[in-house]
Biotite code that builds the C-alpha atoms (Angstrom):
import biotite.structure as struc

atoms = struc.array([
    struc.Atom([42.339, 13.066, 42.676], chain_id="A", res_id=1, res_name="UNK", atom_name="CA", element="C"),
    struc.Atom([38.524, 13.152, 42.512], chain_id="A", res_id=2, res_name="UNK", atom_name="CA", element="C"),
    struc.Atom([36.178, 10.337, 42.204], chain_id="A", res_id=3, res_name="UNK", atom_name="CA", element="C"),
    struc.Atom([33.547, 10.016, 39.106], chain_id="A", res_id=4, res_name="UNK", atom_name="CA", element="C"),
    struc.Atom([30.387, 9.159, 39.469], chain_id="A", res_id=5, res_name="UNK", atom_name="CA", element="C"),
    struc.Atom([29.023, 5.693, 38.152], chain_id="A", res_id=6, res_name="UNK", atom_name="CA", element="C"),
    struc.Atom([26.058, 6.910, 37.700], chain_id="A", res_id=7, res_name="UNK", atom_name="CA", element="C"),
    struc.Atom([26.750, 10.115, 35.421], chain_id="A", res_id=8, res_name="UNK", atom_name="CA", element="C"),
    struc.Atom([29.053, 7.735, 33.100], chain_id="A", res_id=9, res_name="UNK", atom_name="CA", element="C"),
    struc.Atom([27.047, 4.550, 32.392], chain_id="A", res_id=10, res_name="UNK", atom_name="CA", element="C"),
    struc.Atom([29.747, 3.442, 29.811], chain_id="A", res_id=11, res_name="UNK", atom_name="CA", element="C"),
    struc.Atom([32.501, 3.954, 32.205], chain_id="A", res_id=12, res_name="UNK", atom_name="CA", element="C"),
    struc.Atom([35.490, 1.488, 30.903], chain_id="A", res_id=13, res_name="UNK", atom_name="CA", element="C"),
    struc.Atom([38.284, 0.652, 34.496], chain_id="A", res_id=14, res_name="UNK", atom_name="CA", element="C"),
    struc.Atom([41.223, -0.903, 33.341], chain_id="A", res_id=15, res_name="UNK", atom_name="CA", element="C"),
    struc.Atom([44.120, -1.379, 35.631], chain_id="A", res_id=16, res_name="UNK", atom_name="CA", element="C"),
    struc.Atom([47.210, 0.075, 35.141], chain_id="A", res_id=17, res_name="UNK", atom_name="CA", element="C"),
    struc.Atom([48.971, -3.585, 33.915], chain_id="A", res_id=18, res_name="UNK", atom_name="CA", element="C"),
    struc.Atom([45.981, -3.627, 31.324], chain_id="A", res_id=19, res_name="UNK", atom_name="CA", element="C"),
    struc.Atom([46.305, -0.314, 30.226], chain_id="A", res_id=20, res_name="UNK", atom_name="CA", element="C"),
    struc.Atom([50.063, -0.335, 29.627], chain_id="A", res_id=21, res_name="UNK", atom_name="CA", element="C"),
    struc.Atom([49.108, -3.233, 27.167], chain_id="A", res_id=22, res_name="UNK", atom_name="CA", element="C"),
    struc.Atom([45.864, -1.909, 25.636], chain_id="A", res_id=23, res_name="UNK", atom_name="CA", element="C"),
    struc.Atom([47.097, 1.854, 25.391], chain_id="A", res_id=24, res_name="UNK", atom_name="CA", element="C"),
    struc.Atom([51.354, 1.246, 24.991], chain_id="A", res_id=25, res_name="UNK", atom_name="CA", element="C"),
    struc.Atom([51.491, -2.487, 22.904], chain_id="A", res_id=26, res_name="UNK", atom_name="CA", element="C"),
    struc.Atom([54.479, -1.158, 21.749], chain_id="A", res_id=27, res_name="UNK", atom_name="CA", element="C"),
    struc.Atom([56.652, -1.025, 25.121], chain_id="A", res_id=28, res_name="UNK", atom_name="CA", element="C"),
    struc.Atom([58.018, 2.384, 26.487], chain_id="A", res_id=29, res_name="UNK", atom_name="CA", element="C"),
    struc.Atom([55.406, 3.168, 29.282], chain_id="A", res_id=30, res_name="UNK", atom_name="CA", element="C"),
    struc.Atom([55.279, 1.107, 32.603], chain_id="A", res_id=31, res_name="UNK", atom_name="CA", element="C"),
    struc.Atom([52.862, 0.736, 35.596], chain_id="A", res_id=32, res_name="UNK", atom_name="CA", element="C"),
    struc.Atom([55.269, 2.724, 37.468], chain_id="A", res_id=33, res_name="UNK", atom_name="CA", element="C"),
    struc.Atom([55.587, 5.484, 34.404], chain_id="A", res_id=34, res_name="UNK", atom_name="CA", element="C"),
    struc.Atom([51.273, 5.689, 34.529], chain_id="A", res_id=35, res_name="UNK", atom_name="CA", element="C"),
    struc.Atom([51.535, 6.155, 38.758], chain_id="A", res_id=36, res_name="UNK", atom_name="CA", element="C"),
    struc.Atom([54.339, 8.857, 38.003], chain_id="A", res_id=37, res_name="UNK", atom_name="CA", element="C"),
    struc.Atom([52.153, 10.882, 35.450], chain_id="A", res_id=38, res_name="UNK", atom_name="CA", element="C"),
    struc.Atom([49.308, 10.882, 37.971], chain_id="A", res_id=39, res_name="UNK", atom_name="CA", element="C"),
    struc.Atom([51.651, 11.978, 40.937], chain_id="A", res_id=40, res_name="UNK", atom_name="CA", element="C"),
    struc.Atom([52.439, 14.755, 38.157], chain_id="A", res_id=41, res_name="UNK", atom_name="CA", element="C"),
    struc.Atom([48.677, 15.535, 37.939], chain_id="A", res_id=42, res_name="UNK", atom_name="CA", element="C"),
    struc.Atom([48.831, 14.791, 34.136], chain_id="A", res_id=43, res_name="UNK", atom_name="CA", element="C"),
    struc.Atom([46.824, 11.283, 34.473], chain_id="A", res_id=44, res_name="UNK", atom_name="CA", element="C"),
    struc.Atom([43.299, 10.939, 36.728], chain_id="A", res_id=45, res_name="UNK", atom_name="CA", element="C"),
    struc.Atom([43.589, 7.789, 38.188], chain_id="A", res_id=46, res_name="UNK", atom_name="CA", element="C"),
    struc.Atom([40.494, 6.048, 39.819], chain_id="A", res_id=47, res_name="UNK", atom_name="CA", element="C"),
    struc.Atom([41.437, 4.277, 43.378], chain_id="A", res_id=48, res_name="UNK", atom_name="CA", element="C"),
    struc.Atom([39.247, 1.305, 44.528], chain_id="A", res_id=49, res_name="UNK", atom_name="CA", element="C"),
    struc.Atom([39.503, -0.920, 47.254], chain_id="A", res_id=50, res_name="UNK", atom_name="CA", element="C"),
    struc.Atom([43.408, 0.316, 47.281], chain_id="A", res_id=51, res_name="UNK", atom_name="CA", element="C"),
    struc.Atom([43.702, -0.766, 43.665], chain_id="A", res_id=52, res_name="UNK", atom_name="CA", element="C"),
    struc.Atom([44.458, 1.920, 40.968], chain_id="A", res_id=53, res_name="UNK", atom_name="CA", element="C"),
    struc.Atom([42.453, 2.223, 37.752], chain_id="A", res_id=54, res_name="UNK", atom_name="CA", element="C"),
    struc.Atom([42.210, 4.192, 34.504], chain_id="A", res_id=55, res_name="UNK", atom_name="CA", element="C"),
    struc.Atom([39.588, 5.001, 31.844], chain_id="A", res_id=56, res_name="UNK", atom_name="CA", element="C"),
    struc.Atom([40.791, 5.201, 27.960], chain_id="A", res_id=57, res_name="UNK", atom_name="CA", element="C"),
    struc.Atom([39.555, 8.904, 28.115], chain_id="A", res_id=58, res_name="UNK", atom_name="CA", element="C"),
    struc.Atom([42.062, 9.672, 30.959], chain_id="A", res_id=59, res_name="UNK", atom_name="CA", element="C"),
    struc.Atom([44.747, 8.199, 29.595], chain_id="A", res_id=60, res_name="UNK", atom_name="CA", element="C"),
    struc.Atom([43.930, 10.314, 26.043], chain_id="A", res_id=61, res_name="UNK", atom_name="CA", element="C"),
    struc.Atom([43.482, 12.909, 27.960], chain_id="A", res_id=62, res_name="UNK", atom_name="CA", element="C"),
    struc.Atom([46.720, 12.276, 29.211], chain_id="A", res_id=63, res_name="UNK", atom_name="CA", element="C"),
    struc.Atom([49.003, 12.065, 25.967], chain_id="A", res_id=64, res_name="UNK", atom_name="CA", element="C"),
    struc.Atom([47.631, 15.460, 25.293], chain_id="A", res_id=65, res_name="UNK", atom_name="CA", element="C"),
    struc.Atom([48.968, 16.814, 27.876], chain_id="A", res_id=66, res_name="UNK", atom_name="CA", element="C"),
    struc.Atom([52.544, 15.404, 27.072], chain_id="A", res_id=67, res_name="UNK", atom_name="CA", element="C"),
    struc.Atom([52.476, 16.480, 23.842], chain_id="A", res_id=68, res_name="UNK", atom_name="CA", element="C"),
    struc.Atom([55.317, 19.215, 22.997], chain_id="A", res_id=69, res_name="UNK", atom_name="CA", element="C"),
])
């Protein structure tokens, strides 16, 4: 996992993983515990702070495209 810096991405967007099964999945299927298993698969960069886990919308794109088949 490696850390971004705030500085280099001034638009930089943290949801946490609750908020961005709602925002990115409205439609059901994918869980907090499905995000945590795609990043312990190395297919989703996930953002820890303060022992909390976060996301950005351009990880979690980043993401589907590498689920695709």
């Amino acid at each position: 996992m490696s850390v971004q810096s705030v500085e280099t991405t001034p638009t930089l967007r943290l949801f946490r993983l609750a908020e961005a099964v709602a925002r990115f999945f409205p439609a059901g299927g994918i869980t907090v515990r499905a995000l945590r298993t795609e990043a312990q698969a190395g297919r989703l960069q996930i953002i820890r702070i303060a022992n909390k886990d976060f996301v950005t919308a351009e990880a979690v794109q980043a993401m589907l495209e590498r689920c695709k088949w």
